[in-house]
N, C-alpha and C positions, 0 to 999 in steps of 0.2 A: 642499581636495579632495585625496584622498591618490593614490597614481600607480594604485594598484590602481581606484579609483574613476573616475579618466580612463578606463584600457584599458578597461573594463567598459560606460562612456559609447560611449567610439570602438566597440565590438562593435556593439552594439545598432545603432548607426548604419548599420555596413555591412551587418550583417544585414539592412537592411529598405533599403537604394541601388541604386538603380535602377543600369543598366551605364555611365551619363553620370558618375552622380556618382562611381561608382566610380573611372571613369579620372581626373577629375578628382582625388579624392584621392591616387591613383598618383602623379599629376605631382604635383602640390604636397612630399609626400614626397622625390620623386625629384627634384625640382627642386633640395633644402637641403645633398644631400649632392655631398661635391668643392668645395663653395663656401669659398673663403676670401679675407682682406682684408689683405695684408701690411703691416706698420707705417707703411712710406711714405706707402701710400692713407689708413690709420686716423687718420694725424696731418695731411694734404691735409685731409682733410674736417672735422675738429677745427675747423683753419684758418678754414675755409671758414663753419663754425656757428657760430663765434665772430665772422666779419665783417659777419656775419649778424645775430647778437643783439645785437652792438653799435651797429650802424647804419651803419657801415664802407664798407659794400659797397652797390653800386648794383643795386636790385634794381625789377622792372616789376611792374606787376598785369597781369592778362591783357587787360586796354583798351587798354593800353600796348605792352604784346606786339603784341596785334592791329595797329594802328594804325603802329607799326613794320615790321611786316611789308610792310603795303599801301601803305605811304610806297618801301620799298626796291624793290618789283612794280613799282609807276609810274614810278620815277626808272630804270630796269634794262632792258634786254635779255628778264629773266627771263620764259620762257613758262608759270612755273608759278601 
């Protein structure tokens, strides 16, 4: 699809969006720009994907998560 053929898609759309989905596309938009990731973070997270893919890194499924959590509530002070 060629960039003229997106704009021409994204028209049509706003033409006919409601004031909801309007704002929403606003933000989303307004959301990407100013955003940036300095090398330090870019290569952090490298780090991080690769401890990941490899098997490296210690990672939970969300049972485990869960189950954790309600392990740390019981054993705690914690009122939450």
């Amino acid at each position: 699809m060629t960039i003229a053929a997106v704009k021409q898609k994204l028209h049509s759309y706003i033409d006919q969006a409601n004031m909801d989905e309007l704002e929403a596309i606003c933000k989303l938009l307004e959301g990407n720009k100013g955003m940036s990731i300095d090398g330090e973070t870019i290569a952090e997270l490298d780090n991080r994907w690769n401890n990941y893919t490899s098997g490296t890194s210690k990672t939970y499924t969300l049972e485990e998560f869960s189950e954790n959590i309600k392990s740390h509530r019981s054993n705690s002070s914690c009122l939450v």
